[in-house]
PyMOL Python script that loads the backbone (N, CA, C, O; Angstrom):
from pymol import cmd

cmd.read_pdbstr("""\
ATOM      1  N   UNK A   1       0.820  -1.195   0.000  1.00  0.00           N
ATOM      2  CA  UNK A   1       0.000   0.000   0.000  1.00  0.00           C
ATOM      3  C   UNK A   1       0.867   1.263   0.000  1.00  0.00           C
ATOM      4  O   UNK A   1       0.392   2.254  -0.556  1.00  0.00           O
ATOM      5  N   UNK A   2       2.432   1.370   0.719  1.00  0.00           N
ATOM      6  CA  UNK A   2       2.913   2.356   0.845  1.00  0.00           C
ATOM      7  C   UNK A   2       3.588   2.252  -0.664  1.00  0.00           C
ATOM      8  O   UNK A   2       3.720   1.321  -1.458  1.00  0.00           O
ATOM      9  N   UNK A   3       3.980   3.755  -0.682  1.00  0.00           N
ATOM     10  CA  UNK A   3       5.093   3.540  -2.178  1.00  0.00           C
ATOM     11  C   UNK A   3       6.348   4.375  -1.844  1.00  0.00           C
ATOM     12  O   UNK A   3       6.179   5.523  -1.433  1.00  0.00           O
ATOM     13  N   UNK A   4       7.680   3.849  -2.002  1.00  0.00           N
ATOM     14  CA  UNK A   4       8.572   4.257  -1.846  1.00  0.00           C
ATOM     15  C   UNK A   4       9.039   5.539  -2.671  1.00  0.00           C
ATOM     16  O   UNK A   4       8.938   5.415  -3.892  1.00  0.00           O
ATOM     17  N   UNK A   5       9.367   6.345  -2.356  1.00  0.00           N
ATOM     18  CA  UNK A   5       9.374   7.736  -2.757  1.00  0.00           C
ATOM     19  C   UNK A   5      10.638   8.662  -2.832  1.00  0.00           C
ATOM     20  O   UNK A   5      11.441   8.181  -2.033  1.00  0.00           O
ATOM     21  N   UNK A   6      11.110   9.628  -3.351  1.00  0.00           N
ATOM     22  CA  UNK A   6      12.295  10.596  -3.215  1.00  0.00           C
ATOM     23  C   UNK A   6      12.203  11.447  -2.073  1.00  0.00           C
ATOM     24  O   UNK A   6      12.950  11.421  -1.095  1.00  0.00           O
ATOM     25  N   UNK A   7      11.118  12.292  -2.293  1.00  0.00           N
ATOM     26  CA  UNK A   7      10.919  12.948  -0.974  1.00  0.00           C
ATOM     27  C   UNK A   7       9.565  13.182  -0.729  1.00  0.00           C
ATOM     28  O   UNK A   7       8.884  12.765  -1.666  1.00  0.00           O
ATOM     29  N   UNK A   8       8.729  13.828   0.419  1.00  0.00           N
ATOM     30  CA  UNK A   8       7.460  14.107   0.758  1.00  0.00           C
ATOM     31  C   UNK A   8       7.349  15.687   1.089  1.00  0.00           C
ATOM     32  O   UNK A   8       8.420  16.285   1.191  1.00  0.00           O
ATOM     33  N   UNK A   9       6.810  16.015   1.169  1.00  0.00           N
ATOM     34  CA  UNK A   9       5.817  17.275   1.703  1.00  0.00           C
ATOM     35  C   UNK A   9       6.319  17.243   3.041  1.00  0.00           C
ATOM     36  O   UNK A   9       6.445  16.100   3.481  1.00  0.00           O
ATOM     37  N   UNK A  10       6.676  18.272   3.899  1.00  0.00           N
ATOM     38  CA  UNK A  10       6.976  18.682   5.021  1.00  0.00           C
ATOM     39  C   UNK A  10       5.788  18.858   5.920  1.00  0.00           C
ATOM     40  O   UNK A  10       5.803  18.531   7.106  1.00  0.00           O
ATOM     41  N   UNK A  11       4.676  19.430   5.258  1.00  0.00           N
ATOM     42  CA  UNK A  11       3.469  19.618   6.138  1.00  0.00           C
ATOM     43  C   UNK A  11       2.950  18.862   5.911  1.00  0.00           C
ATOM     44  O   UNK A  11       1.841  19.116   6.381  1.00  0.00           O
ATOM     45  N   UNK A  12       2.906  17.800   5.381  1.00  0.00           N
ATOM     46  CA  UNK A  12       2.656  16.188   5.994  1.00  0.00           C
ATOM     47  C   UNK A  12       3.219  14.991   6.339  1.00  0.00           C
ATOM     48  O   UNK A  12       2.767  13.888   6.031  1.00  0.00           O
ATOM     49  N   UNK A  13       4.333  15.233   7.060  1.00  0.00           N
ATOM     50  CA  UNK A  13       5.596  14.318   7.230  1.00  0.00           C
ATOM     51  C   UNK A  13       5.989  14.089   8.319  1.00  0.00           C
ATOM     52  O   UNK A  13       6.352  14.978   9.090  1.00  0.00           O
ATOM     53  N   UNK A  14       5.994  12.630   8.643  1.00  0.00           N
ATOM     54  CA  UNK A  14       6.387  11.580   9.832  1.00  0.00           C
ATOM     55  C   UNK A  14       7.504  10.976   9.557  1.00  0.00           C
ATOM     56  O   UNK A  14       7.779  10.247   8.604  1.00  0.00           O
ATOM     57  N   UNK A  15       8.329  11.421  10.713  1.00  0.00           N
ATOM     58  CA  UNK A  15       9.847  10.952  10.745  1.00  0.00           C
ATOM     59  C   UNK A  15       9.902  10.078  12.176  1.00  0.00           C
ATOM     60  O   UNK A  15       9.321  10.589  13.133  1.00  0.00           O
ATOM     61  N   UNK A  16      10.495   8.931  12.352  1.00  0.00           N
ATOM     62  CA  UNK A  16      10.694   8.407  13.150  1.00  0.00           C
ATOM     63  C   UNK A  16      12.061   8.772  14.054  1.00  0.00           C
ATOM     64  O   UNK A  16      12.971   9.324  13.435  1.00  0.00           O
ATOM     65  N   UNK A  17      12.251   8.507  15.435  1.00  0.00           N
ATOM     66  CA  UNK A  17      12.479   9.755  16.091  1.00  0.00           C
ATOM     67  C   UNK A  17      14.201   9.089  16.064  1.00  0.00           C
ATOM     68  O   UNK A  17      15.213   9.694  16.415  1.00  0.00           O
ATOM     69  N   UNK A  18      14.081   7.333  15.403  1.00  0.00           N
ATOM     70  CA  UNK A  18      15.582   6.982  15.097  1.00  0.00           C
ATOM     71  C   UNK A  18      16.205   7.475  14.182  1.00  0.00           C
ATOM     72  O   UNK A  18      17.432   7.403  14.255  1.00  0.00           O
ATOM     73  N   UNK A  19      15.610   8.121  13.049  1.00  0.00           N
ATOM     74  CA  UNK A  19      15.849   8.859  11.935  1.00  0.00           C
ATOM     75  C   UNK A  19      16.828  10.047  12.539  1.00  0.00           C
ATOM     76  O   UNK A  19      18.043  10.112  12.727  1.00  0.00           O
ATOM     77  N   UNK A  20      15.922  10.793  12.714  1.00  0.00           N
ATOM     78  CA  UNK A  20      16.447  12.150  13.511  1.00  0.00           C
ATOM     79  C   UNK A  20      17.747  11.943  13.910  1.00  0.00           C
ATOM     80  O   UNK A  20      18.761  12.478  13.461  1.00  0.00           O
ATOM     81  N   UNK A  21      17.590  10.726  15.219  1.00  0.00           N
ATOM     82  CA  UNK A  21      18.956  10.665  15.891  1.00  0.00           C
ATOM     83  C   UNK A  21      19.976  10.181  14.988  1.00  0.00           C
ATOM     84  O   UNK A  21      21.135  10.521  15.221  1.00  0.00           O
ATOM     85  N   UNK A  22      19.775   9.578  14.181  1.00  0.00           N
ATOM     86  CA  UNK A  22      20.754   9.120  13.292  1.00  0.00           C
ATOM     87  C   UNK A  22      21.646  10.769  12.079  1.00  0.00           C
ATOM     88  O   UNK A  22      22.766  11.276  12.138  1.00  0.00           O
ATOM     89  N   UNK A  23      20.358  11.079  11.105  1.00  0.00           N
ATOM     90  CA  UNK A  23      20.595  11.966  10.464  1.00  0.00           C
ATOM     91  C   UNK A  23      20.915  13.646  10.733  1.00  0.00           C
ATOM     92  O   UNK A  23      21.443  14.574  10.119  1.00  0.00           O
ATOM     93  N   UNK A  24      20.212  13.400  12.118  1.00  0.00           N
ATOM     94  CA  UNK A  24      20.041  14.955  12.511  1.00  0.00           C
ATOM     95  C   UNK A  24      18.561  15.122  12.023  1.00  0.00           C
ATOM     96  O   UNK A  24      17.813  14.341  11.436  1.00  0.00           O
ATOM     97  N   UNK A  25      18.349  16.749  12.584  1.00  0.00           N
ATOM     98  CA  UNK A  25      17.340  16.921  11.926  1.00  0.00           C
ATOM     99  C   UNK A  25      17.165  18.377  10.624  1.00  0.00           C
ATOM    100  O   UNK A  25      18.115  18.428   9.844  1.00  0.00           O
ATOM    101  N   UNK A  26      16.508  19.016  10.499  1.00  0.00           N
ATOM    102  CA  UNK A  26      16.309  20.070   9.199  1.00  0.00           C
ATOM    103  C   UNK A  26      17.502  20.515   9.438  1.00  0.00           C
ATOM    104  O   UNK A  26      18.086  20.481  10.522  1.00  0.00           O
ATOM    105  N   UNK A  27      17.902  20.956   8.398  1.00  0.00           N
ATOM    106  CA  UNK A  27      19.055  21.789   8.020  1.00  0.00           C
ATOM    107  C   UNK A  27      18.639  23.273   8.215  1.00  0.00           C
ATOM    108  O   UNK A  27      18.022  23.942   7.386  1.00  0.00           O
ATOM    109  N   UNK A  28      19.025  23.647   9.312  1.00  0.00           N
ATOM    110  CA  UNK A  28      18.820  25.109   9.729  1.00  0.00           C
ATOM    111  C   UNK A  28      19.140  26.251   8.362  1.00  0.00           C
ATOM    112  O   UNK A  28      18.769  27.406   8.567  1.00  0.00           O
ATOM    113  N   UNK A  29      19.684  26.006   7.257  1.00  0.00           N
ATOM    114  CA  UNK A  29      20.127  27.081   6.780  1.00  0.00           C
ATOM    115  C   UNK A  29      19.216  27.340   5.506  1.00  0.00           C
ATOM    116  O   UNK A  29      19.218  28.254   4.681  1.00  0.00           O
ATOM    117  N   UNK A  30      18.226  25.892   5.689  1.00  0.00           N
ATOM    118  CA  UNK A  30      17.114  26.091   4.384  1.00  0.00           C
ATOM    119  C   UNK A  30      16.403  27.048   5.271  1.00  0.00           C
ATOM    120  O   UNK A  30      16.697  27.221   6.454  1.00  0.00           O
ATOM    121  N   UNK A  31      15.502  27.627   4.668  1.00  0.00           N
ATOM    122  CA  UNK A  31      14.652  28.619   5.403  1.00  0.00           C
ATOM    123  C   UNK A  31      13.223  28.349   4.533  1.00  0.00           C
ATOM    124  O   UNK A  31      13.269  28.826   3.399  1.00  0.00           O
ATOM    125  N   UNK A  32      12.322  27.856   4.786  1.00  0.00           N
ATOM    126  CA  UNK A  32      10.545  27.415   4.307  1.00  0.00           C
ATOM    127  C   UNK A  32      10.491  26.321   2.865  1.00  0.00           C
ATOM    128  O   UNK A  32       9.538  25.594   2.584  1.00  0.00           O
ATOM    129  N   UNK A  33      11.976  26.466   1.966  1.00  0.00           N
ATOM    130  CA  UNK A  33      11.372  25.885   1.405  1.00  0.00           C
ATOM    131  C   UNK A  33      12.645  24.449   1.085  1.00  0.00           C
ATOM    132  O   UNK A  33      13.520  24.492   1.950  1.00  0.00           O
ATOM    133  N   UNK A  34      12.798  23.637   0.370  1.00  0.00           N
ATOM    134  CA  UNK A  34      13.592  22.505   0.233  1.00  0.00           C
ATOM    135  C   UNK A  34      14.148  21.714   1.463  1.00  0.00           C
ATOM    136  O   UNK A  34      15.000  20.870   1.185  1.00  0.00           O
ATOM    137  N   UNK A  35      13.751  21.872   2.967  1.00  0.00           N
ATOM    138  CA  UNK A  35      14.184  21.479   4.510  1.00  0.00           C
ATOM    139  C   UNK A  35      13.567  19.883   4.126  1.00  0.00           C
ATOM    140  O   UNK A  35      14.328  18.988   4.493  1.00  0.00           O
ATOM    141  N   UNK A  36      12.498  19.494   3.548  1.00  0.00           N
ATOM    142  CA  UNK A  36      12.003  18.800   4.016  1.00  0.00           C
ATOM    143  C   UNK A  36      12.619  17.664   2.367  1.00  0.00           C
ATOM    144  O   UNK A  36      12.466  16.448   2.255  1.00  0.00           O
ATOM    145  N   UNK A  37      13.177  18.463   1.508  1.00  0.00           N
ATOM    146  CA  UNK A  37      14.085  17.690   0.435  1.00  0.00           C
ATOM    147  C   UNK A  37      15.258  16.976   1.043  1.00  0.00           C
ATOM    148  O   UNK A  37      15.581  15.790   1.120  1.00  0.00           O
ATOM    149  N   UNK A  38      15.841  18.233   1.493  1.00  0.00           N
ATOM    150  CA  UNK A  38      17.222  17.717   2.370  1.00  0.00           C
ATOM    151  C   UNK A  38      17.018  16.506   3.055  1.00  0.00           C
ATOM    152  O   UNK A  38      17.419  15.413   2.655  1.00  0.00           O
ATOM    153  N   UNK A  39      16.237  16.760   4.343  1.00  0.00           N
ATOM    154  CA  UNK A  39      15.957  15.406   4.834  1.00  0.00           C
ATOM    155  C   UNK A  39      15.552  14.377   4.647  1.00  0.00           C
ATOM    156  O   UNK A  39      15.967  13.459   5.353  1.00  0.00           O
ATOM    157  N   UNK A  40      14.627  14.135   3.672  1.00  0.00           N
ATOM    158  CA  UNK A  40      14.397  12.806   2.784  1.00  0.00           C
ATOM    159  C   UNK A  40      15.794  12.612   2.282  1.00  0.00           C
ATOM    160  O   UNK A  40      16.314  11.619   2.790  1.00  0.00           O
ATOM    161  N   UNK A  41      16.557  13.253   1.446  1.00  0.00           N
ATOM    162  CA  UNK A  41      17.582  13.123   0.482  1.00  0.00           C
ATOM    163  C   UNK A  41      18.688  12.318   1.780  1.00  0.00           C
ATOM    164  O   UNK A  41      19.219  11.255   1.458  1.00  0.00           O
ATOM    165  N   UNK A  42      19.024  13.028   3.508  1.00  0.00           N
ATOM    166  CA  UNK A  42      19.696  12.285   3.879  1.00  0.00           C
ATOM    167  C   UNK A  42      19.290  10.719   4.437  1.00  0.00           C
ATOM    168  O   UNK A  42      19.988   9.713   4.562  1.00  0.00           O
ATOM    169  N   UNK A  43      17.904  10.963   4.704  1.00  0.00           N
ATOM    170  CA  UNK A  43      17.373   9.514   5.461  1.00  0.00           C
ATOM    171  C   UNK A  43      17.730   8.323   4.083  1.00  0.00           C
ATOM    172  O   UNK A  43      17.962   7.122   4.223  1.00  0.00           O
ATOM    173  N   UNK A  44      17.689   8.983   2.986  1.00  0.00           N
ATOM    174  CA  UNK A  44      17.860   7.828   1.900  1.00  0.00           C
ATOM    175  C   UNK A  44      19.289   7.833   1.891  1.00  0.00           C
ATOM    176  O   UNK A  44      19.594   6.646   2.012  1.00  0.00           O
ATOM    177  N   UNK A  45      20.168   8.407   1.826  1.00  0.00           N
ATOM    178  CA  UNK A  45      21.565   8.095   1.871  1.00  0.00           C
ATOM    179  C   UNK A  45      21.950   7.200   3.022  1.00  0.00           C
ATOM    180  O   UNK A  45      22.882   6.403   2.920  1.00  0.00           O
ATOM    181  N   UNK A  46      21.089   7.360   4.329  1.00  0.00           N
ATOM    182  CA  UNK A  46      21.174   6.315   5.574  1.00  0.00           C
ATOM    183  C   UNK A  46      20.846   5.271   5.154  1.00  0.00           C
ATOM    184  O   UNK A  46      21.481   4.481   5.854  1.00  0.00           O
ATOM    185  N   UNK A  47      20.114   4.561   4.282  1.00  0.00           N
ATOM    186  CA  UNK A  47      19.173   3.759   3.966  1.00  0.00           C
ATOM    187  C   UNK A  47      18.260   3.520   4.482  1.00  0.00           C
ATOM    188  O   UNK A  47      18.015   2.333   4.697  1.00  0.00           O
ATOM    189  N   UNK A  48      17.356   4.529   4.909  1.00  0.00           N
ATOM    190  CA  UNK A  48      15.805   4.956   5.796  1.00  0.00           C
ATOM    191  C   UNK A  48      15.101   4.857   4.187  1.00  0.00           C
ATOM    192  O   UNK A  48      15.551   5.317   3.138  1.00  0.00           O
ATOM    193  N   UNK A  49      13.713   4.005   4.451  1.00  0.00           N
ATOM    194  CA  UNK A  49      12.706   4.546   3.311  1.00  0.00           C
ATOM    195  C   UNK A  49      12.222   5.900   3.164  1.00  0.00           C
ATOM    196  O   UNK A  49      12.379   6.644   4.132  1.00  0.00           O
ATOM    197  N   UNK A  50      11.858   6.194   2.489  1.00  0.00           N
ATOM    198  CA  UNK A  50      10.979   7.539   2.459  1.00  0.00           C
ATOM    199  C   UNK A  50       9.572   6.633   1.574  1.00  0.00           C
ATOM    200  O   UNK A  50       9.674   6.141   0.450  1.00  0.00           O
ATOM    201  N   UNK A  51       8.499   6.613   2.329  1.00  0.00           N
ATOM    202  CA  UNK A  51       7.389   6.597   1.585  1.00  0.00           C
ATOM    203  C   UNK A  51       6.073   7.160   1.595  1.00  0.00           C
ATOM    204  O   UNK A  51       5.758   7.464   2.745  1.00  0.00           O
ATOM    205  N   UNK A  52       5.318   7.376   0.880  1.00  0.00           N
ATOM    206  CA  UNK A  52       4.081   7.739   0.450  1.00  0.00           C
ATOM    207  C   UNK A  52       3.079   7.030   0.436  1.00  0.00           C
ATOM    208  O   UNK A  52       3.003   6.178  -0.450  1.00  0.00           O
ATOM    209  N   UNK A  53       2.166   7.141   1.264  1.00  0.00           N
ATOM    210  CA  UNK A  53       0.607   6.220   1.891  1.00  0.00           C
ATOM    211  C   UNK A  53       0.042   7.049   1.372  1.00  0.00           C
ATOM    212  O   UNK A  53       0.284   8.190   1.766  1.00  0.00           O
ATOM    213  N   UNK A  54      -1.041   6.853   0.172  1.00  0.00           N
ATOM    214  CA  UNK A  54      -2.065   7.111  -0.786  1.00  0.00           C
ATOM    215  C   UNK A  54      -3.379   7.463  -0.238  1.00  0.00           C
ATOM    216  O   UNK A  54      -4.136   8.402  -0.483  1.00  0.00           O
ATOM    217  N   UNK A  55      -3.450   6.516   0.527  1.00  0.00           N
ATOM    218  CA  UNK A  55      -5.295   6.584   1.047  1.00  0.00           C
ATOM    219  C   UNK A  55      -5.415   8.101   2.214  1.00  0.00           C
ATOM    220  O   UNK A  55      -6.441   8.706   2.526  1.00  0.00           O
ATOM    221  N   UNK A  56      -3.790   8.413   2.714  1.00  0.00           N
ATOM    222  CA  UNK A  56      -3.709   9.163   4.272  1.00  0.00           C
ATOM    223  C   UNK A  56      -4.339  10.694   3.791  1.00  0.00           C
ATOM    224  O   UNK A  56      -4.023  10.780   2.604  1.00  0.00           O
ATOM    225  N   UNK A  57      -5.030  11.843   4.151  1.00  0.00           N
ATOM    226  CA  UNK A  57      -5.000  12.755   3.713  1.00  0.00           C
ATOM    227  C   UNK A  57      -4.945  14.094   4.913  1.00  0.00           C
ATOM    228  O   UNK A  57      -5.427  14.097   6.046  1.00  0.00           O
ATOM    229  N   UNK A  58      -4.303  15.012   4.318  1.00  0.00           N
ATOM    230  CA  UNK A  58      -4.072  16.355   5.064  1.00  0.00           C
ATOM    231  C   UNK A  58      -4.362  17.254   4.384  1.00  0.00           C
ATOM    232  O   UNK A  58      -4.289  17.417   3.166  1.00  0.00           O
ATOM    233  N   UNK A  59      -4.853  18.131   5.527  1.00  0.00           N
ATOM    234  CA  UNK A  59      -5.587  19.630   4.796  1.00  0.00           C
ATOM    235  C   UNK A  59      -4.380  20.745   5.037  1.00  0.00           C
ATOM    236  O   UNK A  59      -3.987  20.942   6.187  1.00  0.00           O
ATOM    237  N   UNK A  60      -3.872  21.382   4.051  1.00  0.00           N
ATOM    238  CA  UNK A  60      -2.632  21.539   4.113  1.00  0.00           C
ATOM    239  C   UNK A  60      -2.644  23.376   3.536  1.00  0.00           C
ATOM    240  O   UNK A  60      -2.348  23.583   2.359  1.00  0.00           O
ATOM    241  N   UNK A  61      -3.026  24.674   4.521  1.00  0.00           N
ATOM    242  CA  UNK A  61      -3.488  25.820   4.104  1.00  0.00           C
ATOM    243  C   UNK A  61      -2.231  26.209   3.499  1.00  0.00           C
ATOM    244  O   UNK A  61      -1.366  26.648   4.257  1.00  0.00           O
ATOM    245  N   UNK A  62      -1.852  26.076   1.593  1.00  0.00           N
ATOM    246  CA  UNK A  62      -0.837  25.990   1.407  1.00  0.00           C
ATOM    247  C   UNK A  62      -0.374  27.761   1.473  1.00  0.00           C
ATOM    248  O   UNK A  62      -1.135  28.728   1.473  1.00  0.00           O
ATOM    249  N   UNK A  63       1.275  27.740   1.533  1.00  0.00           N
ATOM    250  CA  UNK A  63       1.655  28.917   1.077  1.00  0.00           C
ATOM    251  C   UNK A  63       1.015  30.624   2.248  1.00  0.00           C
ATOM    252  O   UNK A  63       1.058  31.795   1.871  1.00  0.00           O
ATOM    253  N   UNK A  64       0.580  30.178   3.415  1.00  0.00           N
ATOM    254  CA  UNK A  64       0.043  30.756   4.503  1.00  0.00           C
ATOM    255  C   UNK A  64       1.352  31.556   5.048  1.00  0.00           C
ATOM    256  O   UNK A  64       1.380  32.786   5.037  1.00  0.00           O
ATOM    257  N   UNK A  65       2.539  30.686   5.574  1.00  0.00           N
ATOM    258  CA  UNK A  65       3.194  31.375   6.559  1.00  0.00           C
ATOM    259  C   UNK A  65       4.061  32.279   5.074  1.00  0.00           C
ATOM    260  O   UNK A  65       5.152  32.765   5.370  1.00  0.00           O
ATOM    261  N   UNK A  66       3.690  32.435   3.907  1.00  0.00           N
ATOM    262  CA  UNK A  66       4.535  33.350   2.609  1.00  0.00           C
ATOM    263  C   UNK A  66       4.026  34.148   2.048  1.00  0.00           C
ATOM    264  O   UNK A  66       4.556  35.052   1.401  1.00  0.00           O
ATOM    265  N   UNK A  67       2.818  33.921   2.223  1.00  0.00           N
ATOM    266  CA  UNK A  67       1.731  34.756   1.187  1.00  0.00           C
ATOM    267  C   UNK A  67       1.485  36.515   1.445  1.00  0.00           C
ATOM    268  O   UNK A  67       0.766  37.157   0.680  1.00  0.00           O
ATOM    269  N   UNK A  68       2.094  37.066   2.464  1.00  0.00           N
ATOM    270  CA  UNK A  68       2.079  38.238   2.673  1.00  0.00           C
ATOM    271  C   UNK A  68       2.909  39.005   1.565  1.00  0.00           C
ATOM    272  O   UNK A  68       2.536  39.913   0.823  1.00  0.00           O
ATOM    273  N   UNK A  69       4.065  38.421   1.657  1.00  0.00           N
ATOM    274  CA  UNK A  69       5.274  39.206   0.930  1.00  0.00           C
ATOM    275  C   UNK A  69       5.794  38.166  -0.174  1.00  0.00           C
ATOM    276  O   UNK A  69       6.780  37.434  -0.084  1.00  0.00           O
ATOM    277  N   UNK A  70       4.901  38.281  -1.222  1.00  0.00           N
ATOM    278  CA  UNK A  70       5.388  37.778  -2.481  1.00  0.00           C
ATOM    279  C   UNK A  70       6.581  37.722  -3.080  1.00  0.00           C
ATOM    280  O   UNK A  70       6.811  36.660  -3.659  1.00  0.00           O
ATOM    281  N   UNK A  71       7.427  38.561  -3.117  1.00  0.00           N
ATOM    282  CA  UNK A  71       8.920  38.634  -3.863  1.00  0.00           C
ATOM    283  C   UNK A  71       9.446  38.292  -2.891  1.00  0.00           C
ATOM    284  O   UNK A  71      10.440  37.728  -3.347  1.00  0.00           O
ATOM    285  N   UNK A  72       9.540  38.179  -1.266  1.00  0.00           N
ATOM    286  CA  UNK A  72      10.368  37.928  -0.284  1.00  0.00           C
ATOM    287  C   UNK A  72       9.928  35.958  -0.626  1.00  0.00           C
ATOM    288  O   UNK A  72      10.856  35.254  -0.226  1.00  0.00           O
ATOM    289  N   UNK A  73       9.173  35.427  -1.025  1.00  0.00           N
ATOM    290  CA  UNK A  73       8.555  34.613  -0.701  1.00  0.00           C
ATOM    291  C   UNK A  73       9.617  33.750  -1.789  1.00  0.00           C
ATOM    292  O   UNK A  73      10.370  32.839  -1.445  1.00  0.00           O
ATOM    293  N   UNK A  74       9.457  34.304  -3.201  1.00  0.00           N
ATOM    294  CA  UNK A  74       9.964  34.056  -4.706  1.00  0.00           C
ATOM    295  C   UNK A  74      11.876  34.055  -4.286  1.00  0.00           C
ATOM    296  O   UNK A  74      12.640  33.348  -4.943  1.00  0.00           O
ATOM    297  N   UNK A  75      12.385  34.957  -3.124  1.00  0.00           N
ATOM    298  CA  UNK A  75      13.920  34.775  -2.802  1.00  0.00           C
ATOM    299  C   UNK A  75      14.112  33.610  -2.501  1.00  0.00           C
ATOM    300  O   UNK A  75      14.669  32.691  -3.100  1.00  0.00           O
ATOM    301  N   UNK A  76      13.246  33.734  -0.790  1.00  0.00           N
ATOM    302  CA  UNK A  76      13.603  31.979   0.055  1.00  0.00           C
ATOM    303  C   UNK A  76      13.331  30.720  -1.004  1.00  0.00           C
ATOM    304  O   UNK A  76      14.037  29.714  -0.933  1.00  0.00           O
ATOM    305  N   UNK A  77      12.333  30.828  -1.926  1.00  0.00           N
ATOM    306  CA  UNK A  77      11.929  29.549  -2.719  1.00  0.00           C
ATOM    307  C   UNK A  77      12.972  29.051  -3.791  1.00  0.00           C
ATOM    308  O   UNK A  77      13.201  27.863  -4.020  1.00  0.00           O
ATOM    309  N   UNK A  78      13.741  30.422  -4.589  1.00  0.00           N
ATOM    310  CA  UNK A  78      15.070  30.204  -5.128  1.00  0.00           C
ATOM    311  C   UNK A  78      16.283  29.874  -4.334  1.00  0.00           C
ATOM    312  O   UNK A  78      16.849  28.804  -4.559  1.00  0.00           O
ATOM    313  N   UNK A  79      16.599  30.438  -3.705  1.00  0.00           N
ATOM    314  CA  UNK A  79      17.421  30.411  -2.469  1.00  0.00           C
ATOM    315  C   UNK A  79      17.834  29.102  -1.821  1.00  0.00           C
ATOM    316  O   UNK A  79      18.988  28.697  -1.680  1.00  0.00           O
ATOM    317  N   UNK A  80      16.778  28.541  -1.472  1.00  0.00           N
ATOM    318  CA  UNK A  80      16.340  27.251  -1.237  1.00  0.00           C
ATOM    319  C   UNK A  80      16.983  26.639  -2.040  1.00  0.00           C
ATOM    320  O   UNK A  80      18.045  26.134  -1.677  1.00  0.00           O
ATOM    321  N   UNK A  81      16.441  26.476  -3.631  1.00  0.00           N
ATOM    322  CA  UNK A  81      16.556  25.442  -4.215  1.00  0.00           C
ATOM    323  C   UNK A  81      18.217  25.775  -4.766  1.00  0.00           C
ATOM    324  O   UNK A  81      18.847  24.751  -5.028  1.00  0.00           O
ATOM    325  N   UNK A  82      18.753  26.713  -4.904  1.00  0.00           N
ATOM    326  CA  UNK A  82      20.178  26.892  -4.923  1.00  0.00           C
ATOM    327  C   UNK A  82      20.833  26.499  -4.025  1.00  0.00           C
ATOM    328  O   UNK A  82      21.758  25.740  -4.312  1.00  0.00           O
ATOM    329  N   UNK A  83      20.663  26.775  -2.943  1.00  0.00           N
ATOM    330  CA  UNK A  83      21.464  25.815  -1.386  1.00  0.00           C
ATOM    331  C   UNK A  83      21.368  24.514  -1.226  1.00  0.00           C
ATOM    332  O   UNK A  83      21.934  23.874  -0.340  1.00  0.00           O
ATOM    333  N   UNK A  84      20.571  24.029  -2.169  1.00  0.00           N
ATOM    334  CA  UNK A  84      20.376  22.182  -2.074  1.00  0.00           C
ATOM    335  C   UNK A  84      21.336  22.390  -2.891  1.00  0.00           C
ATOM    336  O   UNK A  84      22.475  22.612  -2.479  1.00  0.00           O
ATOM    337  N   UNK A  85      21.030  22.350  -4.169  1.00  0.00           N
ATOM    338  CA  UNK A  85      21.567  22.065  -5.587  1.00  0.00           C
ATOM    339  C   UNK A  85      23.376  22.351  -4.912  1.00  0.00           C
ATOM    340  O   UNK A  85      24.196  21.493  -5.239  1.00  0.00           O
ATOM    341  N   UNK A  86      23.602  22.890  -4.505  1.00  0.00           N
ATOM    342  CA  UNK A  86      25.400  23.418  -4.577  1.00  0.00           C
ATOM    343  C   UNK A  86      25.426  22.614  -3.203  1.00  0.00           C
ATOM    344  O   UNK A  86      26.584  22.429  -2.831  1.00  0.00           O
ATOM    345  N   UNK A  87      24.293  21.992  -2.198  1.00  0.00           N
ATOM    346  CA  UNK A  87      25.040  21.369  -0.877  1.00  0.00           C
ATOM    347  C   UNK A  87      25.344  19.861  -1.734  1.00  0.00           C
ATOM    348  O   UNK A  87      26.334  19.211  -1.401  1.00  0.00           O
ATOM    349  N   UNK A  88      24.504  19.391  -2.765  1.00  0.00           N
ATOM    350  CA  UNK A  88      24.753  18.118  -3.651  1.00  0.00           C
ATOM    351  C   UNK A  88      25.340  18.150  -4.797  1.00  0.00           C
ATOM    352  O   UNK A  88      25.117  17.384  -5.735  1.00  0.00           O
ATOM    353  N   UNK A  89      26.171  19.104  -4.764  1.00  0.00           N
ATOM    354  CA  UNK A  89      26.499  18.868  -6.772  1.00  0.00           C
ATOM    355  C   UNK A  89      27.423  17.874  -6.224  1.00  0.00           C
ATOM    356  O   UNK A  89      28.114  17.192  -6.980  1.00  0.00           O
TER     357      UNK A  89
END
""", "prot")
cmd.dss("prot")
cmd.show_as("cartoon", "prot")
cmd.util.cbc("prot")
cmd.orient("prot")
């Protein structure tokens, strides 16, 4: 039923608390957006699954804690995805 996956959604995501101790946890220097890439990306380098349960559902008020300040919003979301990309090349 589950399906093994790359990464999940942060605002719907269960980490087991051996994970953590093993990997650590978010990478303090993402800021709202790719934290929850990183950490899938290391639990799979641990050899932790990352998976996806189909039937589970969350109501998820997207884009809430950003939506004030649009271009501040459009930095962290690039930003983000540049600080992965150069923590993995």
């Amino acid at each position: 039923m589950v399906q093994d996956v790359d990464w999940v959604v942060g605002a719907a995501m269960f980490v087991r608390r051996a994970v953590i101790e093993q990997i650590g946890g978010f990478d303090e220097r993402f800021f709202m957006y790719s934290e929850e890439l990183d950490l899938c990306y290391r639990a799979k380098q641990a050899n932790w699954r990352v998976v996806y349960f189909p039937p589970a559902r969350v109501l998820h008020h997207e884009a809430k804690s950003s939506e004030q300040v649009l271009a501040q919003r459009d930095i962290y979301f690039h930003s983000s995805k540049a600080r992965y990309f150069k923590k993995y090349q």
